[in-house]
C-alpha positions as a printed NumPy array, in Angstrom:
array([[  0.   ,   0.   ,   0.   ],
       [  1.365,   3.744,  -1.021],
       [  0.346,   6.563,   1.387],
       [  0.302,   9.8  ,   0.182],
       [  0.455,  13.06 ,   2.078],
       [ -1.101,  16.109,   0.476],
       [ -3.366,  14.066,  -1.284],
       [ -6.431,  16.671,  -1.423],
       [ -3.575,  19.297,  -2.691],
       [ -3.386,  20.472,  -6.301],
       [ -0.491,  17.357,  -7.188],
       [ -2.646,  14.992,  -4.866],
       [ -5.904,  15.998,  -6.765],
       [ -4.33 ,  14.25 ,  -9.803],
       [ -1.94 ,  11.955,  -7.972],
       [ -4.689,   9.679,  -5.751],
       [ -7.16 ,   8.543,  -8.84 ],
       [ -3.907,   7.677, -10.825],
       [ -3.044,   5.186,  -8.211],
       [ -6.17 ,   3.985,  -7.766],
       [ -7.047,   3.947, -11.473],
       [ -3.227,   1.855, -12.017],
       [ -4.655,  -0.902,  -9.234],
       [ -2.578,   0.257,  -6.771],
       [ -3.893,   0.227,  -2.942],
       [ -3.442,   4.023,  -1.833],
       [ -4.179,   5.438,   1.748],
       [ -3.956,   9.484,   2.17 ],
       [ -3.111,  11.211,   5.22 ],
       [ -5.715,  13.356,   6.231],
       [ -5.778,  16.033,   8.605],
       [ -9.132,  17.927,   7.775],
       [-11.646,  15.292,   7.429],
       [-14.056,  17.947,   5.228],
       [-11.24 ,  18.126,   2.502],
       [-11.765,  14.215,   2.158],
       [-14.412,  14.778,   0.185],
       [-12.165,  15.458,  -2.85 ],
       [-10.451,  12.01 ,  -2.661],
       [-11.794,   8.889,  -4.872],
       [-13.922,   6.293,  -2.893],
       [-11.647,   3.38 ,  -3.308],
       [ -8.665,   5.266,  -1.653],
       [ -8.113,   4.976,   2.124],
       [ -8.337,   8.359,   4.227],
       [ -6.274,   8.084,   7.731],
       [ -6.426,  10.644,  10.297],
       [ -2.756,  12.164,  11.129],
       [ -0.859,  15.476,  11.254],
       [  2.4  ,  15.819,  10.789],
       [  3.129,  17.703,  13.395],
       [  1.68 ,  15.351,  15.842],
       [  4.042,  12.598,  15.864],
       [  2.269,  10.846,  17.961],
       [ -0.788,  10.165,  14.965],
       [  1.334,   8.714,  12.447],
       [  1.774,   5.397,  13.562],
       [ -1.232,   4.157,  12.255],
       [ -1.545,   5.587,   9.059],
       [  1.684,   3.8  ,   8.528],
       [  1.316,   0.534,   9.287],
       [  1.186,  -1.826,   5.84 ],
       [  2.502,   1.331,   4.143],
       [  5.348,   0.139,   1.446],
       [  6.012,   3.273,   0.345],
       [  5.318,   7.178,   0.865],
       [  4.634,  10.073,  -1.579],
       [  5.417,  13.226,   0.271],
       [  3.295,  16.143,  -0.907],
       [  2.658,  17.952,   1.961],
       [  3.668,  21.295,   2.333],
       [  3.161,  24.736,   3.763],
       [  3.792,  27.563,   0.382],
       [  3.598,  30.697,   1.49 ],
       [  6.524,  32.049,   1.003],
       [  6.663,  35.385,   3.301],
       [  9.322,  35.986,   5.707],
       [  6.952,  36.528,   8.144],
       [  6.057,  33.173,   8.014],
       [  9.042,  31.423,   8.379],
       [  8.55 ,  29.863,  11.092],
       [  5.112,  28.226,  10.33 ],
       [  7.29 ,  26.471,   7.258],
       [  9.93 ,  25.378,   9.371],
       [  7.192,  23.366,  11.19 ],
       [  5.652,  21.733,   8.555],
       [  8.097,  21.39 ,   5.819],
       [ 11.511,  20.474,   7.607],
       [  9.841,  19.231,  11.535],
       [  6.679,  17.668,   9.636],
       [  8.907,  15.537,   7.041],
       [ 11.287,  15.186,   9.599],
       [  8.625,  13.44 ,  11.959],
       [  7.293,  11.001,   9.   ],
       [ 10.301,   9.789,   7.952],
       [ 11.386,   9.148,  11.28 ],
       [  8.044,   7.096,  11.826],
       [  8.652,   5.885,   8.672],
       [ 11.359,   4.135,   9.682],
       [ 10.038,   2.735,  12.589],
       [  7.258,   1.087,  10.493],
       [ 10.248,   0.044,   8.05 ],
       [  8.612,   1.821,   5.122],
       [ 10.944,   0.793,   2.278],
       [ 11.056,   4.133,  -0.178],
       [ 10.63 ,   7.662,   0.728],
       [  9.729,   9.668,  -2.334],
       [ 10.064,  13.737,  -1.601],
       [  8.596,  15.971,  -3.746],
       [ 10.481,  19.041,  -3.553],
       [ 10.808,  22.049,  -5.504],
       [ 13.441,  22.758,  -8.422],
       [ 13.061,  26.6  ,  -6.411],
       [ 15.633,  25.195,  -3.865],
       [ 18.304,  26.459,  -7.353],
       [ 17.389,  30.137,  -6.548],
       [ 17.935,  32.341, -10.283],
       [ 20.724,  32.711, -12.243],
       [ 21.737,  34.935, -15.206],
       [ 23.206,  32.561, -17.471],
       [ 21.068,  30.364, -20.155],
       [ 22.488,  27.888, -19.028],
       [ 19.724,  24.977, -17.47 ],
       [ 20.333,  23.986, -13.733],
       [ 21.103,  20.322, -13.454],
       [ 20.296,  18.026, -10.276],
       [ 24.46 ,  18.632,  -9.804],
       [ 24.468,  21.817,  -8.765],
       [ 24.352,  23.702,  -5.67 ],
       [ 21.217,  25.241,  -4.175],
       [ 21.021,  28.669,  -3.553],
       [ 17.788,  29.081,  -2.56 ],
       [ 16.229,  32.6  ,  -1.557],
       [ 13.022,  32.682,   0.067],
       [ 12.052,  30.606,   3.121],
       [  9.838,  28.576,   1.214],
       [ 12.963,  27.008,  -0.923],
       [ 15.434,  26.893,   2.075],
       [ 12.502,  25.165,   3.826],
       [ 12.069,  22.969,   0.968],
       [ 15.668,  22.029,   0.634],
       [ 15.939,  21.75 ,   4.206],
       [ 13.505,  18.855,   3.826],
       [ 15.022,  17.111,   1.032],
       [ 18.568,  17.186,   3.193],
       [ 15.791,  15.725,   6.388],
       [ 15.086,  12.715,   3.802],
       [ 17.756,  12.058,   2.506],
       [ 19.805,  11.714,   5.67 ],
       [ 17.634,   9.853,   7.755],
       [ 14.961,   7.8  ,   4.919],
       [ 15.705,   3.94 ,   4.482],
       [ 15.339,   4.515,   0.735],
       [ 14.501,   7.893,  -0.952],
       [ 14.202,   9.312,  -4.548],
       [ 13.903,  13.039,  -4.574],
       [ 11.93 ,  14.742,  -7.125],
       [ 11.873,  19.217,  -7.802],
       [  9.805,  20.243, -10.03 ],
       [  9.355,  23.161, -11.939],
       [  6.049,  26.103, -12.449],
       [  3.452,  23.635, -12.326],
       [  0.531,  23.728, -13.721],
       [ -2.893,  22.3  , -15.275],
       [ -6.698,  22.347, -13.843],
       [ -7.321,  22.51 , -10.252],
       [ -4.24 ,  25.305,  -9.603],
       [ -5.818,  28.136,  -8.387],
       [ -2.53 ,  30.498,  -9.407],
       [ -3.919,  28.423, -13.06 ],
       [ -6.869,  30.081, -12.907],
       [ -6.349,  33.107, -12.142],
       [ -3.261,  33.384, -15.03 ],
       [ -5.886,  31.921, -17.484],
       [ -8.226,  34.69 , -16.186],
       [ -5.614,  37.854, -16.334],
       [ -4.801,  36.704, -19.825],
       [ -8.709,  36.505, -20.899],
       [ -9.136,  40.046, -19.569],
       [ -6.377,  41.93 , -20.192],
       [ -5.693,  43.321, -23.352],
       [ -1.952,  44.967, -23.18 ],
       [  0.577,  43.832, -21.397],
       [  3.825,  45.813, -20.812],
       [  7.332,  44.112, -20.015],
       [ 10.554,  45.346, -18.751],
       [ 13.7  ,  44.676, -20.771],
       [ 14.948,  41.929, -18.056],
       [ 13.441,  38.172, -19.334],
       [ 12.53 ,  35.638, -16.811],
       [ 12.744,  32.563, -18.317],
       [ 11.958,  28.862, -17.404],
       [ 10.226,  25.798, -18.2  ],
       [  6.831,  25.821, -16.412],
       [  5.302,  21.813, -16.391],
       [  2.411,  20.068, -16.911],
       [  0.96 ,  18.733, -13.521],
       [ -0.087,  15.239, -15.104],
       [  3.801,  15.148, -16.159],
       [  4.761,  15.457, -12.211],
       [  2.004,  12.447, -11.791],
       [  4.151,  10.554, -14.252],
       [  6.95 ,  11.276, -12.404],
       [  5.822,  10.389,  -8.854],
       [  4.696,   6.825, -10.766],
       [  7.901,   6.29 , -12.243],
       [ 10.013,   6.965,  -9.224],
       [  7.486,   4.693,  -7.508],
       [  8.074,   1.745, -10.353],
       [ 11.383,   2.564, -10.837],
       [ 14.447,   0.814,  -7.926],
       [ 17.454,   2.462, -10.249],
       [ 15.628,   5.546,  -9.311],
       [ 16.133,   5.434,  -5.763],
       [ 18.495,   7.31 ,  -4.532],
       [ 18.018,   9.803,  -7.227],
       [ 17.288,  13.325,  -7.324],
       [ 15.542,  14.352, -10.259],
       [ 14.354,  17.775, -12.147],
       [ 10.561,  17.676, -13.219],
       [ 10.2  ,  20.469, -15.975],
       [  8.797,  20.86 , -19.277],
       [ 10.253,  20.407, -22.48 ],
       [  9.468,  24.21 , -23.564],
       [ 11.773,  26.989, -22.39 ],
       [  9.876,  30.586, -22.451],
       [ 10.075,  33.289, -21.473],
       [  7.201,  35.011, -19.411],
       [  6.115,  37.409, -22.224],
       [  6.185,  34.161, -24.611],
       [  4.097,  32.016, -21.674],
       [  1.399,  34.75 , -22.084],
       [  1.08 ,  34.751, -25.913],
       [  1.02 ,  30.725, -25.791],
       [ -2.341,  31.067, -23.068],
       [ -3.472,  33.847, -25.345],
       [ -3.908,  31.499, -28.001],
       [ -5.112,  28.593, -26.322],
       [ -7.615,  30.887, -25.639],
       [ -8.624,  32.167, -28.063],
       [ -7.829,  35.664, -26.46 ],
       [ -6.58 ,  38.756, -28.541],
       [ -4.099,  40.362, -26.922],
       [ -0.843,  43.145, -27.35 ],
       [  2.293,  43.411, -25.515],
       [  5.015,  46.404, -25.529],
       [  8.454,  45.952, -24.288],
       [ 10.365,  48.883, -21.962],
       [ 13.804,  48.966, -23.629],
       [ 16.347,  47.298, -21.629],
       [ 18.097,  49.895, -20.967],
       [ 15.219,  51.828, -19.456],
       [ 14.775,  48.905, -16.799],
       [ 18.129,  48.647, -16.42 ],
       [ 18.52 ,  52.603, -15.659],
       [ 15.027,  52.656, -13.216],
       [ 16.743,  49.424, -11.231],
       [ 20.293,  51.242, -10.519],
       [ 18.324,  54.684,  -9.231],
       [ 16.114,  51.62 ,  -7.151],
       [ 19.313,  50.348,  -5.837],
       [ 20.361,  53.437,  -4.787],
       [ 17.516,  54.684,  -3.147],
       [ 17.325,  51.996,  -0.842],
       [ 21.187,  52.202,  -0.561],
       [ 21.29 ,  55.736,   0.581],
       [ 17.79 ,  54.496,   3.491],
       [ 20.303,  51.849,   5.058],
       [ 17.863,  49.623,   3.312],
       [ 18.917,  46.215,   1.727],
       [ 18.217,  46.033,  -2.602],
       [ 14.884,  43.713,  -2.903],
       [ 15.643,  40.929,  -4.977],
       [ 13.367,  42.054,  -7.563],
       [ 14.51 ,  45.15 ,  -8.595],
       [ 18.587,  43.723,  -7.992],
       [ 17.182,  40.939, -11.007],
       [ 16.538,  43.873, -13.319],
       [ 20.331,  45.046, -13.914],
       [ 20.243,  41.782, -16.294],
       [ 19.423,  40.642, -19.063],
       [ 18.068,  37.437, -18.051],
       [ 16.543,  35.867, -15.022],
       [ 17.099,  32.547, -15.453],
       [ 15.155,  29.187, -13.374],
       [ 15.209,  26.962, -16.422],
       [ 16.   ,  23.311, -15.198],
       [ 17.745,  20.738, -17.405],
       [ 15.24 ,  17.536, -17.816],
       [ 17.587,  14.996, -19.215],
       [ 18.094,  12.948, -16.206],
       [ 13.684,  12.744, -16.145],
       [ 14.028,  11.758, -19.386],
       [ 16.739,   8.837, -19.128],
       [ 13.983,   7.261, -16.446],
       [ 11.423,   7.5  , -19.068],
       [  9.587,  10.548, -18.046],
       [  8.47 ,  12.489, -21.264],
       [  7.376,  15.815, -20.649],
       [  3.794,  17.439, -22.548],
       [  4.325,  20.027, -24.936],
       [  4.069,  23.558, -23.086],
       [  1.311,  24.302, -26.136],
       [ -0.412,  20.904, -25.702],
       [ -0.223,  21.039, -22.002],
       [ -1.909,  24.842, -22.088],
       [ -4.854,  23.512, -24.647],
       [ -5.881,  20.699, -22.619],
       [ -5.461,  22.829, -18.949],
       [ -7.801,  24.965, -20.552],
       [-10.213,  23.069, -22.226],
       [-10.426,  20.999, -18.862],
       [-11.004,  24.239, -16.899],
       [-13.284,  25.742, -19.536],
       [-15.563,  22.132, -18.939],
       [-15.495,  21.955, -15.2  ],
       [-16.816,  25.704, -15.608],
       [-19.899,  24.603, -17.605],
       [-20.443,  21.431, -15.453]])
């Protein structure tokens, strides 16, 4: 039997009636009983909270394996805390019970936001070092370092700007790019690879399937590396949606950023991230997907991908 944490999340959404639908027995961690409602009958809900030790034994007993979801997002500083508790104590405390119930493989689901940004092209690969920035990814990483230290058998997996149906950040892009006709751009380009969430399913499976990937950590993105003005013409035309865009030259943004900087220089006042990312060309969270792909994981289309998100969302609107 597979238990799965975060299984009425967006990933879980998609995740449980995969398993059940592949035959597999699937129990989900539950720690609001009214959010059950969203699982499939024929999976198991169990009452537990990670940050309760003391409920997990239970839920774990029979388990052969674990798909960690679960996770606290917000990202604010102000919230640090909170995250520490459930993403680095809360996997720390399954995986520790875990063990105990000699639960053979751990698989993580991380975030490929534990890189941090760069200004090169170049694609971040599962060999190099973390620099993550906001308390969500040092959380995150924090976690993967909790499972891979102390897990009997892990695979680790960090995925990329997901999305598909059921993401409410989906919707509401989908809905900013019905509505709005112009969109103006500074002359920095963030670029990355966002993925398909049925893509990340495919990956949780094969890591599941998979021993030779145990042991592994392993980028989830998409094939398709954009940039965010292209993302918005791509949704545009899965839409259906006319739309303009206008570009600030890039030496505009670049001149507005260094007065920024040193404005907040001259207050005492550290440079925001944000406005430090616009002295360059490129912002760049792209993440190489070659070792996904040598396990068998292909990745949708980014144009595909955005067709079928919305054509699912535009039906669950009409039902």
């Amino acid at each position: 039997m597979i238990l799965v944490t975060g299984g009425t999340g967006f990933i879980g959404r998609h995740l449980v009636p995969e398993l059940v639908r592949r035959g597999e027995a699937v129990r989900v961690l539950v720690r609001d009983e009214t959010r059950a409602t969203l699982l499939p009958e024929a999976a198991q809900r169990a009452q537990g909270d990670l940050q309760r030790p003391e409920t997990l034994t239970a839920p774990l007993t029979g388990i052969r394996a674990i798909v960690h979801l679960a996770a606290v997002m917000d990202g604010a500083a102000s919230h640090a805390a909170g995250m520490q508790a459930a993403n680095v104590d809360g996997t720390r405390a399954l995986t520790r019970a875990a063990n105990v119930a000699g639960v053979a493989h751990f698989v993580h689901v991380s975030s490929a936001g534990v890189y941090g940004s760069r200004h090169v092209p170049q694609p971040f690969t599962e060999a190099d070092e973390p620099r993550p920035t906001t308390p969500y990814e040092q959380t995150k990483l924090a976690a993967e370092r909790v499972v891979r230290d102390e897990a009997m058998e892990w695979t680790v997996l960090r995925p990329t700007g997901v999305f598909g149906p059921g993401r409410a950040q989906t919707a509401e892009f989908l809905h900013t790019v019905r509505t709005r006709r112009l969109w103006v751009f500074g002359g920095t380009d963030t670029v990355f690879n966002p993925v398909y969430v049925r893509d990340v399913v495919d990956a949780i499976v094969t890591s599941l399937e998979s021993r030779t990937a145990r042991g592994q950590i392993i980028n989830v993105g998409g094939p398709t590396v954009v940039t965010y003005r292209e993302l918005v013409r791509v949704t545009a035309r899965a839409l259906g949606t006319p739309m303009r865009q206008l570009r600030v030259p890039r030496a505009v943004t670049r001149a507005g950023a260094g007065t920024a900087a040193a404005i907040f220089a001259a207050a005492g006042r550290p440079v925001p991230t944000r406005v430090a990312a616009l002295r360059h060309a490129v912002v760049s969270r792209v993440v190489s997907i070659d070792k996904a792909r040598h396990f068998g994981v292909n990745a949708t289309p980014l144009e595909a991908a955005m067709s079928a998100t919305v054509e699912q969302m535009s039906a669950f609107a009409r039902s």
